[in-house]
C-alpha positions in Angstrom: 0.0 0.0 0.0 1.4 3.2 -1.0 0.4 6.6 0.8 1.7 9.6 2.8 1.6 11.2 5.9 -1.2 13.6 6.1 -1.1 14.7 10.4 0.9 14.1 12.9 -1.5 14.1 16.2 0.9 13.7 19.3 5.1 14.3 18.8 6.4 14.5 22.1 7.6 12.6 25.3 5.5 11.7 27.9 5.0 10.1 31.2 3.5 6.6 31.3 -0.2 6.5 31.2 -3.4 7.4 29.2 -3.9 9.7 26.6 -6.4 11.0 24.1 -5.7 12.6 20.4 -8.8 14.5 18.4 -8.1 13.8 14.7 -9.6 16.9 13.2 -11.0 15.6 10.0 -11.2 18.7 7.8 -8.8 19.0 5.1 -9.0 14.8 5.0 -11.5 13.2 2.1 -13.5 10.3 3.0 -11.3 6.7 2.9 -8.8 4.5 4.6 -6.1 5.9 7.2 -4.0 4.1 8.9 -2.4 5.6 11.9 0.7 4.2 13.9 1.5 4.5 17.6 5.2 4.2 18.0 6.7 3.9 22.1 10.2 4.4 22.0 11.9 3.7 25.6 13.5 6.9 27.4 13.0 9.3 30.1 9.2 9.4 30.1 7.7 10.1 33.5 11.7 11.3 35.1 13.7 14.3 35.2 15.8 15.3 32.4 18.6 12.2 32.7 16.7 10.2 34.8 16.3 6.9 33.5 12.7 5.9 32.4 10.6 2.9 33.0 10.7 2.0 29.5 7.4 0.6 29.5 4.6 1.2 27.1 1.8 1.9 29.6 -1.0 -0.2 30.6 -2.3 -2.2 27.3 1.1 -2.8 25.8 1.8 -5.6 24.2 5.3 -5.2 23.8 7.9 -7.9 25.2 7.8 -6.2 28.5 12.1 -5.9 28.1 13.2 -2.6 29.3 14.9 -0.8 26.4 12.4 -2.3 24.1 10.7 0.0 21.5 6.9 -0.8 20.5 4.8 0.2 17.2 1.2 -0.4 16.3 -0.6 0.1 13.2 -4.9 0.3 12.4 -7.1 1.2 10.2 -9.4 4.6 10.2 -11.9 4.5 8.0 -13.4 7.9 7.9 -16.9 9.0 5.8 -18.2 12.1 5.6 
């Protein structure tokens, strides 16, 4: 499947836990997105230079390793 990237929702660290990103839908036709979650271990949740947890949150189903980076990929399908 070839495509591009049309938003990027969320670019940022975080702390461990449970978020929420609004897809605004305007500028978007009606189709197939897929969307990706990537969790890359760090400092998420600690000071700067802290080391993190390096887990993905509740829900992940990652191999649990600390240092271990996790990606998932779904389907939108979006009508207007």
């Amino acid at each position: 499947m070839l495509g591009r990237e049309v938003k990027v929702l969320v670019d940022e660290d975080a702390a461990a836990g449970v978020y929420r990103a609004r897809v605004g839908a305007d500028g978007l036709a009606s189709g197939v997105y897929l969307y990706r979650l990537n969790v890359r271990p760090g400092n998420a949740g600690g000071a700067p230079g802290s080391p993190g947890s390096g887990s993905a949150g509740s829900g992940s189903a990652g191999s649990g390793s600390v240092g271990s980076e996790y990606s998932l990929t779904k389907r939108l399908v979006l009508i207007k």
